[in-house]
C-alpha positions in Angstrom: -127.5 -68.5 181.5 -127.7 -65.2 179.5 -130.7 -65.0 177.2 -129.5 -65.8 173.3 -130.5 -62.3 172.1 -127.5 -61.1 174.4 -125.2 -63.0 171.6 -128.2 -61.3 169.0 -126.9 -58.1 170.3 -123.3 -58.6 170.4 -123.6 -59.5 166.8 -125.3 -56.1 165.8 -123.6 -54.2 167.5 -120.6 -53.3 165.2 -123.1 -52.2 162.3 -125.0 -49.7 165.0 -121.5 -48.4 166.2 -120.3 -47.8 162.2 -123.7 -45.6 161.9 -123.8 -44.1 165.3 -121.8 -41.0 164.1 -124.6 -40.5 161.0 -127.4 -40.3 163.5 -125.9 -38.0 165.4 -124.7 -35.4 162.8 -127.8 -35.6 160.8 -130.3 -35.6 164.0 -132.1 -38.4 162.0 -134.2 -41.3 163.8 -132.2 -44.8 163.0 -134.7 -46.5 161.3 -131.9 -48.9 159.3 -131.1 -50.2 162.9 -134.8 -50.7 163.8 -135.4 -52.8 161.5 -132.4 -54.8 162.2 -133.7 -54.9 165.9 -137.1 -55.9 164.6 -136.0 -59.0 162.3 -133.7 -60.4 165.2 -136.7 -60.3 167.9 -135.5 -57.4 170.4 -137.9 -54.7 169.9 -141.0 -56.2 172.6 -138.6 -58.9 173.7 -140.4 -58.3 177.1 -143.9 -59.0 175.5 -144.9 -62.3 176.8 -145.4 -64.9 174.3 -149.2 -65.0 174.1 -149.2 -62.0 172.2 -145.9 -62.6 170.0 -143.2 -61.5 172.1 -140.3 -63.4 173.9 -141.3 -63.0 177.2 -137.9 -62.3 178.5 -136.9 -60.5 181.8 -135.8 -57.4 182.8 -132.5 -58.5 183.5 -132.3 -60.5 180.1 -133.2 -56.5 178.3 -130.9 -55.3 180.5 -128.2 -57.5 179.5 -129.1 -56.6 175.6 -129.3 -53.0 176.3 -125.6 -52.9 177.7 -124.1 -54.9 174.6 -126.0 -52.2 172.4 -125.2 -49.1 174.6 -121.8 -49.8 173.8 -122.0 -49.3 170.0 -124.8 -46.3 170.1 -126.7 -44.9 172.8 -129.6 -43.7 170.6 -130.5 -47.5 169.4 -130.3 -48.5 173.3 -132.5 -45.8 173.9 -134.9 -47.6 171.5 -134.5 -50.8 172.8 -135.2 -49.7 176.7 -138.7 -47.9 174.8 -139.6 -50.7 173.0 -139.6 -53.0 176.6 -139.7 -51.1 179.5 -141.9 -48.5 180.6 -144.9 -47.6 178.1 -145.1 -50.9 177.3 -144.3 -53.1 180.3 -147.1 -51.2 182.0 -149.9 -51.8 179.3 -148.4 -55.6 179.4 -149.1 -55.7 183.3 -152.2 -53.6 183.5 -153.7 -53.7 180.1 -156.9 -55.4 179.1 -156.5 -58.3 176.5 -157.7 -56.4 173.7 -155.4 -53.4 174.3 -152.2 -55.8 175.0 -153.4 -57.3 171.4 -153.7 -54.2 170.0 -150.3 -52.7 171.2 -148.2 -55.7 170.7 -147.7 -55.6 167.0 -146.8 -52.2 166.5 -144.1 -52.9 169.0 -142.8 -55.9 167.3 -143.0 -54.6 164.2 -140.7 -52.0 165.2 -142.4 -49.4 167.1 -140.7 -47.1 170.0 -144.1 -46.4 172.3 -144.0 -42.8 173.9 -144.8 -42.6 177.5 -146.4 -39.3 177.9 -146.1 -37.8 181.4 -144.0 -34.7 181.3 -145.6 -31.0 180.9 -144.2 -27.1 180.4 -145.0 -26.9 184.1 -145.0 -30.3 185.3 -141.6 -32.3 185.1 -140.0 -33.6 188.2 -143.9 -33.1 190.1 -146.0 -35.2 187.9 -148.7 -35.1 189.9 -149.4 -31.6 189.0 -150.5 -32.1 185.3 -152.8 -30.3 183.6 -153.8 -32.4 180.6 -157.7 -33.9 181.4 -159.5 -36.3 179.9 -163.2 -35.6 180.4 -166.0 -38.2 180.0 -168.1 -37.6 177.2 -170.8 -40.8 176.6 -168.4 -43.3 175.5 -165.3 -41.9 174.7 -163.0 -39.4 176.9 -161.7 -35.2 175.5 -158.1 -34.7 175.7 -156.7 -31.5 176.2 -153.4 -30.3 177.0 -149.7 -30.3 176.3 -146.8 -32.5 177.3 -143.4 -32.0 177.0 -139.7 -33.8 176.3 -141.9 -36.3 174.9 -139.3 -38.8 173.6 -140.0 -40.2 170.2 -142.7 -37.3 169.4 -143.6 -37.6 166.3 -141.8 -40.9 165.4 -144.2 -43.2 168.0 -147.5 -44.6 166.8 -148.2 -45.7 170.5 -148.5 -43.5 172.9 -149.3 -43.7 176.7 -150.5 -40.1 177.9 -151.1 -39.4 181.4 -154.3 -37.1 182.0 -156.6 -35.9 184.8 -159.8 -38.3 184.5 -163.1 -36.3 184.4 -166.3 -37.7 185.0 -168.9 -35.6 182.8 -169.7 -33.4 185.9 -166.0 -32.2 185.7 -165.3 -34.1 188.6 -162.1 -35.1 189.4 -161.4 -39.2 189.1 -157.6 -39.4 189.0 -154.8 -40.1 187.2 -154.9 -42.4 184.7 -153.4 -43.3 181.1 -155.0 -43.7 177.7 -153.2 -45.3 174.8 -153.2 -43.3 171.7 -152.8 -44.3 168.4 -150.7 -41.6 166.0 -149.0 -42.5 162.9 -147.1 -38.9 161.9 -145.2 -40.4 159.3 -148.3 -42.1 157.7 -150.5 -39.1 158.0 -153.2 -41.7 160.2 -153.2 -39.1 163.2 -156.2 -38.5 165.6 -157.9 -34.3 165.0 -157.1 -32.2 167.1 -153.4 -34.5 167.9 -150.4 -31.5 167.2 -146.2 -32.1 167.4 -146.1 -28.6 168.0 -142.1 -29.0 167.9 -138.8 -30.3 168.8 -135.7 -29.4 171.1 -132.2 -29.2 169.8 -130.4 -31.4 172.6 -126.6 -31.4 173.4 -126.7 -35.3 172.7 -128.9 -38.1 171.7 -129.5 -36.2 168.5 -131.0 -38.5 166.4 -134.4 -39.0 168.9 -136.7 -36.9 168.9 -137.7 -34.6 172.1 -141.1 -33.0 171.1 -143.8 -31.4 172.7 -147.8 -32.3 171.8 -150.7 -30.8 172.0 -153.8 -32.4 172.1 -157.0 -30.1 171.1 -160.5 -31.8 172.6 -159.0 -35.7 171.3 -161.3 -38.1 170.9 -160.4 -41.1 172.8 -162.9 -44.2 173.3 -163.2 -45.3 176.9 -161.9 -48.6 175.8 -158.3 -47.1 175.5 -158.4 -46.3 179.1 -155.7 -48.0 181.0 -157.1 -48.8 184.7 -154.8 -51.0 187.1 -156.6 -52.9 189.8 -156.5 -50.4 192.2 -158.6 -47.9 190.0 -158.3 -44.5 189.3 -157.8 -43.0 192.7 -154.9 -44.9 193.3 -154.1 -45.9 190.3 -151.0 -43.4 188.9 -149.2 -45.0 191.4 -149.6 -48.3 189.7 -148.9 -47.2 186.5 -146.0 -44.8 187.7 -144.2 -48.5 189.0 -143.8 -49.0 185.4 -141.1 -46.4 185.1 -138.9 -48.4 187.5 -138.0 -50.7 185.0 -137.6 -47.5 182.9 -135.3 -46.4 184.9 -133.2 -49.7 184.8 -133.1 -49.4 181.3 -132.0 -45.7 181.6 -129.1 -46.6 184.2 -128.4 -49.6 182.0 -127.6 -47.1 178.7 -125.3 -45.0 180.9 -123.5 -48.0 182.2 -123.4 -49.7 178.6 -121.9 -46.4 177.4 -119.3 -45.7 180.2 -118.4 -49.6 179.2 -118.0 -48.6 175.4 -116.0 -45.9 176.6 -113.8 -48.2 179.0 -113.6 -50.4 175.7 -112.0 -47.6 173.7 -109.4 -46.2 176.5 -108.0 -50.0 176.4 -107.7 -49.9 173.0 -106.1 -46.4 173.4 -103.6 -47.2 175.7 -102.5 -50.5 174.0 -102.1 -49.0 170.9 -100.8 -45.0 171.6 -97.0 -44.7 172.3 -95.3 -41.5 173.6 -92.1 -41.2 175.4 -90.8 -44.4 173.4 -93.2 -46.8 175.6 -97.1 -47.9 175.2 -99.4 -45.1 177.4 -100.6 -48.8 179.2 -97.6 -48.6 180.9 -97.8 -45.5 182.7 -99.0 -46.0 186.1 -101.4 -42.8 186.5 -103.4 -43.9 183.8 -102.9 -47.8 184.4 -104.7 -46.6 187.8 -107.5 -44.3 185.9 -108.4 -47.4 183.9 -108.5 -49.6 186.7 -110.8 -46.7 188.7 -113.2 -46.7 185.5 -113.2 -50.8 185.6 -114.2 -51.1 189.0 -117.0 -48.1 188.5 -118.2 -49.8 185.7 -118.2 -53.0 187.2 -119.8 -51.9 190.6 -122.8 -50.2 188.3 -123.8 -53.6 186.2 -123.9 -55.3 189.6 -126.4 -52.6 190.9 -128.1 -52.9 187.9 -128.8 -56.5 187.7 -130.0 -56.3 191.4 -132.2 -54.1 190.3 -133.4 -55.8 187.2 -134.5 -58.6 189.2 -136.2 -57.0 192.2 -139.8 -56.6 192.7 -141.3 -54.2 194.4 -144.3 -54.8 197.3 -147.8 -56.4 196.9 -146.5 -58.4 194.2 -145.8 -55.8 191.6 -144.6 -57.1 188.6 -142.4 -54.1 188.0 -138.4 -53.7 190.4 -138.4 -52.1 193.4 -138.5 -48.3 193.2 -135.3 -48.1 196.0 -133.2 -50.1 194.0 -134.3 -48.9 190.5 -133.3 -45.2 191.9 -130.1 -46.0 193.5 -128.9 -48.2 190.9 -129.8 -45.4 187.8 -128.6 -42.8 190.2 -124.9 -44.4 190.7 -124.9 -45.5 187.5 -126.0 -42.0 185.4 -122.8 -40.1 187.5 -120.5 -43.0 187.2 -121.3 -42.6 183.8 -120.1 -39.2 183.0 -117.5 -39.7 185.3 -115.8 -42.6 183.2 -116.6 -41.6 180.2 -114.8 -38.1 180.7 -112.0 -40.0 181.7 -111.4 -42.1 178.5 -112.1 -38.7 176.8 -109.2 -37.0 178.9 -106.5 -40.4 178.1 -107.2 -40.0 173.9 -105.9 -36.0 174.6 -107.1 -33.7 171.6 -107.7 -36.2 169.4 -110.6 -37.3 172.4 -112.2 -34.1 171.8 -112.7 -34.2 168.5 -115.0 -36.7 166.3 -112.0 -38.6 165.0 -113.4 -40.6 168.7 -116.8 -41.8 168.9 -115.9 -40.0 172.9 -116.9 -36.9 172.4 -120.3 -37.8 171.2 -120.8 -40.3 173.8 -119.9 -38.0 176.5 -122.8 -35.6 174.7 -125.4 -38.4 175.2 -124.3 -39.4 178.7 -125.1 -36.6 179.8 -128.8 -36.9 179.9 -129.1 -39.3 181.8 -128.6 -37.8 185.5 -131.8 -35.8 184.3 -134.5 -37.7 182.1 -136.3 -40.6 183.4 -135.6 -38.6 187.4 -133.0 -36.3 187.8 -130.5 -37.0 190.2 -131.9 -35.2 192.7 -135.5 -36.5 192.6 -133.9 -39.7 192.7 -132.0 -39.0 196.2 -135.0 -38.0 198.0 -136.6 -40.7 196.8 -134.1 -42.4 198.2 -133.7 -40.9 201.3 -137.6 -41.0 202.2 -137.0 -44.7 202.2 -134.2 -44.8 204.5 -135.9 -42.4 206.7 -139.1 -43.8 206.0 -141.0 -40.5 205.4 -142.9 -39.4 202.1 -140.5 -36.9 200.2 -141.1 -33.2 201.2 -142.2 -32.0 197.7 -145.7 -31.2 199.1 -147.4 -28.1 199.9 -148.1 -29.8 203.6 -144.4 -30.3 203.5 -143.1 -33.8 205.7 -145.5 -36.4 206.3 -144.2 -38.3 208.2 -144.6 -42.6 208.7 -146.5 -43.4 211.3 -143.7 -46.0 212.4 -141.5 -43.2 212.4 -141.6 -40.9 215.8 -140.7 -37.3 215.4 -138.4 -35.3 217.7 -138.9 -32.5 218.2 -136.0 -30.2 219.7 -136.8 -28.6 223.4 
């Protein structure tokens, strides 16, 4: 049984597709559909009831996500925020008073910003520069991160940062939630949006970068899993596989819009005295881009329901990565062929395509590019740690190495 905010979303879904074309020209955040989100109960759907929320599934967002990808990929984008990722991992690894605190900006409409990306530190996380140095009770930001997604928009934000212990030794990786309303003015010293990109698509979010200028931050807002500090990015970075599900779920939802349309299309566009859905080269297109589309939501919900090892709350980082990886391309893919059946008028904004085919686009690159997400990918089936090291392979010690005579 699909969860009733599926139906929630179905219903929406024609207001945020009449709008989609106003966020995008005007590059403006879609606050009208937030709060439509917010009074039907999908922004923190995933927050478990305790602390207000539904406490639905990843496969039950997922399901949501796709009805609402079809309409306008910048209020999915919202919706994956607002339940995966930031917030999913201070739901699994948060104290009570920070899951209390968090909860009802989220279901009061806020998009939380996960803050991991730097000028010099994208696809290799692990190489961040931001600290957090102990200082009595409270921990000194300082650094910059980058493609932040909802910069300056998000109150809650979940920044990665080098722990410090007051000796300037070096604890880890760990995350500190930070309060910043930007549109209130309530914003922490020393907490800069020092700007924002001009993307091909997704115009109406927000890419920015922020500076953070010896932040104040009270130990309290220090997010530790159960495995600590040490060890503990790792926990927190299991959070972005449902981040990624959300991400591949977007791409799919759109390539379905798109599917949606070319029907339409060829039902309706007549040339050579005879519907286009009777020519067999396109008949066969459309049935290529059903079957792709198809294949994708199948990955997808697999991977919405997997867990990873050791009881992790969070899917399994294989099939998160090989279903947002098929999924992104497919994507494209489809969606460039609905564009190419509508002709000219495809390529122009008469067609909600060519936008869509804009916004598609990111999605073989944010969240892991398609690349990162092949080696990943490949280390498991190989079952080596990727090579992205300066000690290059390390290899599994169930894993023998030949070595050529």
């Amino acid at each position: 049984m699909t969860h009733p905010l599926v139906d929630v979303a179905k219903e929406l879904a024609p207001s945020f597709e009449r709008r989609a074309a106003h966020w995008d020209t005007t590059r403006s955040y879609c606050w009208q559909n937030v709060k439509e989100l917010t009074d039907a109960g999908i922004m923190g759907m995933s927050i478990p009831q305790e602390f207000g929320g539904r406490g639905a599934n990843f496969l039950d967002v997922s399901m949501v996500v796709e009805e609402i990808a079809k309409a306008c990929t910048l209020t999915a984008r919202v919706v994956v925020e607002a339940n995966m990722g930031g917030i999913s991992a201070v739901m699994a690894h948060g104290t009570n008073a920070q899951k209390a605190f968090c909860a009802p900006y989220v279901l009061a409409g806020d998009k939380p910003a996960i803050c991991i990306t730097e000028p010099d530190a994208g696809s290799a996380a692990t190489e961040m520069r931001t600290t957090a140095r102990k200082s009595g009770a409270s921990y000194i930001l300082n650094g910059t991160k980058h493609w932040i997604t909802g910069g300056g928009v998000s109150k809650l934000h979940l920044v990665f940062a080098r722990v410090l212990d007051e000796a300037g030794t070096d604890l880890g990786i760990g995350g500190f939630i930070v309060f910043a309303d930007h549109v209130a003015g309530d914003v922490p010293d020393g907490f800069h949006v020092m700007g924002r990109e001009r993307t091909m698509g997704l115009c109406g979010m927000p890419e920015a970068e922020l500076c953070f200028e010896d932040v104040e931050v009270d130990e309290k807002w220090l997010l530790v899993p159960p495995s600590g500090l040490r060890r503990g990015f790792a926990d927190l970075m299991s959070a972005y596989n449902s981040q990624r599900v959300g991400a591949g779920t977007i791409a799919m939802g759109v390539a379905a819009g798109a599917l949606g349309h070319a029907q339409r299309y060829l039902l309706e566009r007549e040339q050579f005295g005879r519907p286009l859905a009777e020519f067999q080269g396109l008949q066969w297109m459309l049935a290529d881009m059903d079957t792709q589309v198809h294949a994708a939501r199948l990955m997808l919900y697999d991977a919405a329901r997997s867990r990873g090892p050791d009881g992790s709350l969070f899917p399994d980082m294989t099939a998160a990565a090989r279903a947002k990886l098929f999924a992104s391309e497919m994507a494209i893919k489809v969606v460039s062929d609905a564009l190419q059946m509508f002709g000219a008028r495809g390529y122009s904004d008469r067609e909600p395509l060519e936008r869509m085919y804009r916004d598609v686009r990111m999605f073989t690159i944010g969240g892991g590019t398609a690349q990162i997400l092949r080696t990943q990918i490949a280390g498991n089936v190989l079952g080596i740690k990727t090579p992205q090291t300066r000690g290059g392979y390390v290899q599994s010690p169930s894993v023998p190495r030949f070595v050529a005579e």
